[in-house]
Every structure is written in C-alpha cells, then in structure tokens.
C-alpha positions in Angstrom: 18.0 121.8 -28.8 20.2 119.1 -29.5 18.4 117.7 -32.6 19.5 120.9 -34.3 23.1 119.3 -34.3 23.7 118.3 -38.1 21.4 120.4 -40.2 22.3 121.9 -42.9 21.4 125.4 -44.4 18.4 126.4 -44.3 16.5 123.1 -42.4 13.6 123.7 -40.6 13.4 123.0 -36.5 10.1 122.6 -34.7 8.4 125.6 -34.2 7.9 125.8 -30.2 4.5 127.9 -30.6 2.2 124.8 -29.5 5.5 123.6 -26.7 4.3 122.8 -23.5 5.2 125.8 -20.6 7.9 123.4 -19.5 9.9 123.5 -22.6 9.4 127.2 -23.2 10.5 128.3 -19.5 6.8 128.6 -18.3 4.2 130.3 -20.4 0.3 129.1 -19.3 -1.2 127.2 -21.6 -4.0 130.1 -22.4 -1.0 132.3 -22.9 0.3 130.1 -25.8 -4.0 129.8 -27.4 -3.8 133.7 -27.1 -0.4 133.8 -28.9 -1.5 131.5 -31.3 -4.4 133.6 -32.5 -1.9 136.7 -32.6 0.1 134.9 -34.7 -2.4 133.9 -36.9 -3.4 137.7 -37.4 0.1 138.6 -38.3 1.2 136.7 -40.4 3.4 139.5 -42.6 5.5 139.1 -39.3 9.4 137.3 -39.4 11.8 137.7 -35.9 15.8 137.3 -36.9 18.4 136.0 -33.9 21.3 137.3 -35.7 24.6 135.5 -34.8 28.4 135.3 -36.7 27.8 132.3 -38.5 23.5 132.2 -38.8 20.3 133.7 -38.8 17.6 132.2 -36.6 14.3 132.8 -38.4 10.6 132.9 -37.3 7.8 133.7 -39.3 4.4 134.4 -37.3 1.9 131.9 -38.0 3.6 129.2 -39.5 4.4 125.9 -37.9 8.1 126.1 -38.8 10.8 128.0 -38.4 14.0 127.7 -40.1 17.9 128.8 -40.2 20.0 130.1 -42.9 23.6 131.4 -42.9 24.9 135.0 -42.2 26.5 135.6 -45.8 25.9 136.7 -49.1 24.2 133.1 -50.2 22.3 132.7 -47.4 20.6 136.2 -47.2 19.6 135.4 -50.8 18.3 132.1 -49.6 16.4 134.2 -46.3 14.9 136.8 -49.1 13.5 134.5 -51.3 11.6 132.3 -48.4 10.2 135.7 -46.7 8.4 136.8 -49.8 7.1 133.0 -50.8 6.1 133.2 -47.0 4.1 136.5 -47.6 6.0 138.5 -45.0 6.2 142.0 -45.1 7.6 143.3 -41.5 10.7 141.8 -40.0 12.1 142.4 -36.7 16.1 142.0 -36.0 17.8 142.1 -32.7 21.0 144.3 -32.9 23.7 142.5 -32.6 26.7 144.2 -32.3 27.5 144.9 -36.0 26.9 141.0 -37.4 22.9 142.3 -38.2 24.2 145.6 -40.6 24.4 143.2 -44.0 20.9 141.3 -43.3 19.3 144.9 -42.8 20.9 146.7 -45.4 19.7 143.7 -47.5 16.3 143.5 -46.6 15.9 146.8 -46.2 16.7 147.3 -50.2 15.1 144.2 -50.7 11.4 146.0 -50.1 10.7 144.6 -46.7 10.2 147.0 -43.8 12.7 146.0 -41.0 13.1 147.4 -37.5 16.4 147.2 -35.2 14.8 145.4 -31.9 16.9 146.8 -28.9 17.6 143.2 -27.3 17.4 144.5 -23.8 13.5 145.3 -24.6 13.1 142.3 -26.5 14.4 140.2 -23.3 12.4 142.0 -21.0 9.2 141.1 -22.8 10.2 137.2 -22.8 10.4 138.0 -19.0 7.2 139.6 -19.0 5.6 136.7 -21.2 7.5 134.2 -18.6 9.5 132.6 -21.2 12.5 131.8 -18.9 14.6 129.7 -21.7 17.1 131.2 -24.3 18.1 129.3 -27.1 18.8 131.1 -31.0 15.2 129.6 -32.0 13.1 130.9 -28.9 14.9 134.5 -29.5 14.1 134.7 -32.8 9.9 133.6 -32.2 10.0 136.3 -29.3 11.4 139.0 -31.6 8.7 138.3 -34.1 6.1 138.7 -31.1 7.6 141.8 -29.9 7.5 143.4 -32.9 3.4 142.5 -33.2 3.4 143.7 -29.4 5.6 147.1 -30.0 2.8 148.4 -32.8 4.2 151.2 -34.9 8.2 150.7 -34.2 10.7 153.0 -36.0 11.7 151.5 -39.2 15.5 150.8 -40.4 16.4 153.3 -43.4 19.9 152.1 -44.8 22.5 155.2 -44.6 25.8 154.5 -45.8 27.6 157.2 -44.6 26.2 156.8 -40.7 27.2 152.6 -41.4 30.8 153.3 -41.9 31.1 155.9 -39.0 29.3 153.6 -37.0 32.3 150.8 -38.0 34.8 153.6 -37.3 33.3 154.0 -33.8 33.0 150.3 -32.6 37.0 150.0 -34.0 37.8 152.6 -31.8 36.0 151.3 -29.0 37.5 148.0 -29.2 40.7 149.5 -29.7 41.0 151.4 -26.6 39.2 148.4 -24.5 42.3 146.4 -25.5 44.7 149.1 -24.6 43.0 149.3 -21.2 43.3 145.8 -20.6 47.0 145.6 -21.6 47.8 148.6 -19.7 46.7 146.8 -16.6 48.9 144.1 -16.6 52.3 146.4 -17.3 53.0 145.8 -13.2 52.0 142.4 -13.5 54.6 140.8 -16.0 58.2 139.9 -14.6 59.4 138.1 -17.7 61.6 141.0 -20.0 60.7 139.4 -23.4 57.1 139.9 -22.4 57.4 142.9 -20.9 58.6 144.1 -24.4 56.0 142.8 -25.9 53.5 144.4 -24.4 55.2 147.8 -24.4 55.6 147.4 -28.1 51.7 146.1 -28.8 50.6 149.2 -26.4 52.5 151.3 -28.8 50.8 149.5 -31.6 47.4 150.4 -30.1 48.4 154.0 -29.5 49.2 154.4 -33.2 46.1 152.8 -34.3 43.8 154.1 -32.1 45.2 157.7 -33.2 44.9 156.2 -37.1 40.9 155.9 -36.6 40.5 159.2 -35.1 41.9 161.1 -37.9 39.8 158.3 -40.0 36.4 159.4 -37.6 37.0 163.0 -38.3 37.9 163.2 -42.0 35.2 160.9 -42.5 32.4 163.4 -40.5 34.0 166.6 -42.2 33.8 165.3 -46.4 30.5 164.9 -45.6 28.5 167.7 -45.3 25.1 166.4 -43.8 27.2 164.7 -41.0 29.4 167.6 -40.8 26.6 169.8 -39.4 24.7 167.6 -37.4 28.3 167.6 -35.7 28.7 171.6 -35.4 25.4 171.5 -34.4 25.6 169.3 -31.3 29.1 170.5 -30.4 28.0 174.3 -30.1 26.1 172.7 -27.2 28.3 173.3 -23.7 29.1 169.3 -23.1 29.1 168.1 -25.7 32.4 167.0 -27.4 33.6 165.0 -30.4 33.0 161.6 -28.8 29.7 162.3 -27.9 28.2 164.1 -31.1 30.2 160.9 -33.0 28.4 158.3 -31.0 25.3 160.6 -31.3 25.0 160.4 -34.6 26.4 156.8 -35.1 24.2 155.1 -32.7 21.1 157.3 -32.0 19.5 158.3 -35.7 16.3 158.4 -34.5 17.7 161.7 -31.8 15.7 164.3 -33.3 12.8 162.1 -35.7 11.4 160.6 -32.4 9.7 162.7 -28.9 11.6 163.6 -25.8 10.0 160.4 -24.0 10.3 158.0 -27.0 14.6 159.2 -26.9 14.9 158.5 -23.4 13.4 155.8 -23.3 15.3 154.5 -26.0 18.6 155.7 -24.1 17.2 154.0 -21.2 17.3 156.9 -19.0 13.1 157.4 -18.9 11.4 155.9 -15.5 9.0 152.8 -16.0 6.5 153.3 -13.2 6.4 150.6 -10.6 2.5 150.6 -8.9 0.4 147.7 -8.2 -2.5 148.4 -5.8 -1.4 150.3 -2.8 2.3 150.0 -3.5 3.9 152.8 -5.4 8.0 152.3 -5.5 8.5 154.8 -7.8 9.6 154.5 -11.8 12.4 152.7 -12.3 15.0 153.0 -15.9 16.6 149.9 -17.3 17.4 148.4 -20.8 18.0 150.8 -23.5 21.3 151.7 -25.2 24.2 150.9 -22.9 27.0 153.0 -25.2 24.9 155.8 -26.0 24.1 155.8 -22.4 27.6 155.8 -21.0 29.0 158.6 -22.7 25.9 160.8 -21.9 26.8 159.8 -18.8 30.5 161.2 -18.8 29.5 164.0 -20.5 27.1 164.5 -18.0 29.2 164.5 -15.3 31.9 166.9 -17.1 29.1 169.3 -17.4 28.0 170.0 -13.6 31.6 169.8 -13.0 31.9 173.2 -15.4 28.4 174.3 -13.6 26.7 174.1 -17.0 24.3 177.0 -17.3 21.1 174.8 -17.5 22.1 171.4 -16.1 23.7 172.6 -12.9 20.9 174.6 -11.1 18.1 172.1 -12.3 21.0 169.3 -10.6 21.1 171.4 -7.6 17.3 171.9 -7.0 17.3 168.0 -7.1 19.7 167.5 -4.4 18.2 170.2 -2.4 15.0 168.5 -2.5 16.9 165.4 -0.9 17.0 163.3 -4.4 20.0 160.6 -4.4 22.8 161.3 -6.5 21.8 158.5 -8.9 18.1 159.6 -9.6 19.8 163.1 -10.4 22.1 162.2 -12.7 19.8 160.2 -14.6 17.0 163.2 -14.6 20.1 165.2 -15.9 20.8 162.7 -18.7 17.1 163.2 -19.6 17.2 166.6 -19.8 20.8 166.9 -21.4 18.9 164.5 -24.1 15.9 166.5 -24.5 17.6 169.8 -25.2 20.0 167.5 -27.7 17.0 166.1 -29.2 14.9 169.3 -29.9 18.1 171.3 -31.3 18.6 168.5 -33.5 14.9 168.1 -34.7 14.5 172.0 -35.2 17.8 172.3 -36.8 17.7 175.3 -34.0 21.0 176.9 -32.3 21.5 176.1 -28.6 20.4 179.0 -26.2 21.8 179.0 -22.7 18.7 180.0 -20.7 
C-alpha cells in the first residue's frame, strides 16, 4: 500500500473489489464475481477501519474507497460523502474508544451504525480467505460483514453509559500500569529510581482510588444506571466490577436472547462437523474484557458453592467434562440468569 504515502485528506485509494486473489491474500476469482454482485445489491452499505489519526472508508458498490481524518473536520467531511453516496447502514469496528465520536456522530447524523466486534469481523476475512490486513482491506471487509451478519444490533448513543465506559477503560489502564511497575520493584538497584517508582506507584494508588469514587458517584446520580447496578449485584457473584463493566460494555445484556449474549461474550460453542468428523463446538472471538471478569467472578462463585452454579459445575465434572469446558458452560449459564433478570427487570431467585 505504499502509493497511499502522501495523500492528503480525504483522497481516494483503489478500491481492491476487482484485485486479483494474490493481492487480496487469496480469494477465487468467482468469489470476488459473487462479491461483486453483493455489492452491487447493497449499495446503502459503508465499512469504517477506525484508527487515532483516520478513518478507512468503504462504500459497497462503488469503485473507490476513500480516507478522512478522525476529528471534528473530518467526520463532517465523512457525513457529507455518505449521504451524496446514498448510504444508509454503516458498519464500525470497535476500536478501543478512538470509534465513540464517529458513532455518536453518525449515529445523530440519521445513519444507522452498528459496533462490528473485530474478532468476528477477522474471522470472516478468514473464512472469505482474505489472508492480508492493511486499514483499506479492513474497512471493505467490515462493509461485507455487515451485508453478511443481516439484522445486526444497532448503535443508540447513551451519554451516561459513554462516560462510565471512559471511567472504566481509565481504571483499567490505570491498574495495568501499576501491575507492570509493581513488577519491577525487585528489579531496580539504582536508589534515585527506586524512588521513583515508589513515588509513581503511589501516584497510581491515589488515582486509581480517584476513579473509583468517580465510577461510583457517577452510577449512583443516575438513577437508570443506579438500578440496573442493585439489580445485578443482588445476584450472589456479582460485585461492583462486574455489574460496572456489565453495563459499560454489554448494553445489549438483556435487549438480545441467551444465545445471541453468549455468543457475543464469546462463551457459546461454534459446532465443528464436516462429514463423519464431529469435534465438538468450539467458543472463540467475542468480548475479551467482558469475558474476563465473568470469568473471575465465575471462579469466586463455585469457590463460595453458589447455590445454582456449583451443583450444575459439579454434575459436569462428574460426567468427566474438563475443567475448561465447565467453566465456560458456567459463564454461559451465570450470563443467562444475568441476562433474563436484566430483561424482566425480575429479582434473582436462588433455585
């Protein structure tokens, strides 16, 4: 992609629907015909590669795509090409926070946007045997996942679940530095450094305990938030970091089906069969935080012998299932009884 060096905002680069396999990682050439008719029939479809700096655009069907920067001007710029281009759905990939102001944006903007876990989105490149990864390939194979995917929950601005959600990746970060620091107290001879790092550990400690107080005023002025918290905590397991991540990073718990959430968690089997050959479903992809505090929570929770998770744990291990398949079929149930309380609005009943 070197002939992107030099362009300037908002230049188009070759659109890479008609490339040959070699240059797209390996897609038959019928493949690409049979894309190109998809396109064609959706052409109210964009795909956005978010990054710091830019936004990656493709627009299904049409024989360019184009960049634009990831700023106030440029999102302007992105808006007003979308609509002269006709499009009505667009597909973004999370991106670890730099997506919220093109969504918000869009979102208010009239168009109909939907977060694209990237994990799925890379799985069906893999699937569609486009080996290559560049910003412009990601953003054509977000637009064709979002044709693929059919009726894909759609992003709904919320203020309030934004600035938790900002909370929440501060503290996150915060305590990933203080891990790392922490590590190295033993490793550092030098005194002056050695101070240092004592004094920046403190520094950590006080804002790390600053956000906190910040995560819980900011869930207890607010009343909808408030309750969804109450709600979820009145379940044994579940604490303050898992009903804050909960609701920061899993809206759709309670709007969506048991399967559709664990899926989306990335605790639901895929099944594996092809003639004869039956290995079994396998779970991958999905929301890595979410998943990793459900998983700690998990784990808290057959250590107390939580009244529902710890028999249906037991039976599993009695019938000879490996401790990884049960903990996962734990998440999935823990997630399920999460996701109806929270769709029913319904208090938590032990049995």
């Amino acid at each position: 992609m070197a002939g992107l060096a030099g362009k300037g905002r908002g230049q188009a680069w070759p659109c890479l629907l008609f490339a040959e396999p070699e240059q797209l990682g390996g897609p038959e050439p019928a493949l690409q015909a049979r894309e190109s008719l998809e396109m064609l029939a959706h052409d109210e479809v964009a795909g956005i590669d978010v990054g710091k700096m830019r936004l990656d655009v493709h627009v299904a069907g049409v024989a360019e795509g184009f960049w634009t920067g990831n700023d106030g001007r440029g999102i302007r710029d992105l808006i007003v090409r979308l609509r002269r281009l006709k499009v009505r759905r667009v597909g973004i990939e999370a991106s670890g926070g730099y997506e919220r102001g093109v969504a918000v944006a869009l979102s208010t903007a009239g168009f109909k946007v939907v977060l694209c876990d990237p994990a799925q989105v890379r799985n069906f490149a893999r699937a569609m045997k486009v080996r290559a990864k560049t910003d412009p390939i990601d953003a054509r194979m977000i637009a064709r996942y979002l044709m693929a995917a059919g009726d894909l929950p759609l992003y709904q601005p919320d203020a309030l679940r934004d600035r938790l959600g900002e909370l929440v990746n501060m503290r996150r970060h915060l305590i990933a530095e203080r891990s790392e620091l922490a590590a190295k107290t033993d490793q550092i001879a030098d005194p002056m450094l050695a101070r240092l790092l004592r004094r920046r550990l403190r520094q950590l400690a006080a804002d790390l305990e600053l956000v906190e107080l910040e995560i819980r005023r900011h869930i207890q002025s607010h009343a909808e938030l408030s309750q969804r918290a109450k709600a979820l905590m009145a379940v044994p397991g579940v604490g303050p970091v898992l009903s804050t991540i909960l609701i920061a990073e899993l809206p759709e718990l309670g709007a969506i089906g048991a399967r559709q959430i664990a899926s989306l968690v990335g605790v639901a089997p895929h099944p594996r069969q092809s003639g004869l050959a039956d290995r079994g479903g396998k779970c991958s992809g999905g929301r890595t935080r979410v998943r990793t505090v459900l998983y700690m929570a998990c784990l808290s929770a057959l250590k107390a012998r939580h009244s529902r998770l710890y028999p249906f744990y037991e039976r599993l291990r009695a019938n000879g299932k490996p401790f990884k398949l049960a903990i996962t079929a734990v998440m999935r149930k823990f997630l399920t009884i999460l996701n109806a309380i929270t769709r029913d609005s319904a208090a938590y009943r032990p049995t």
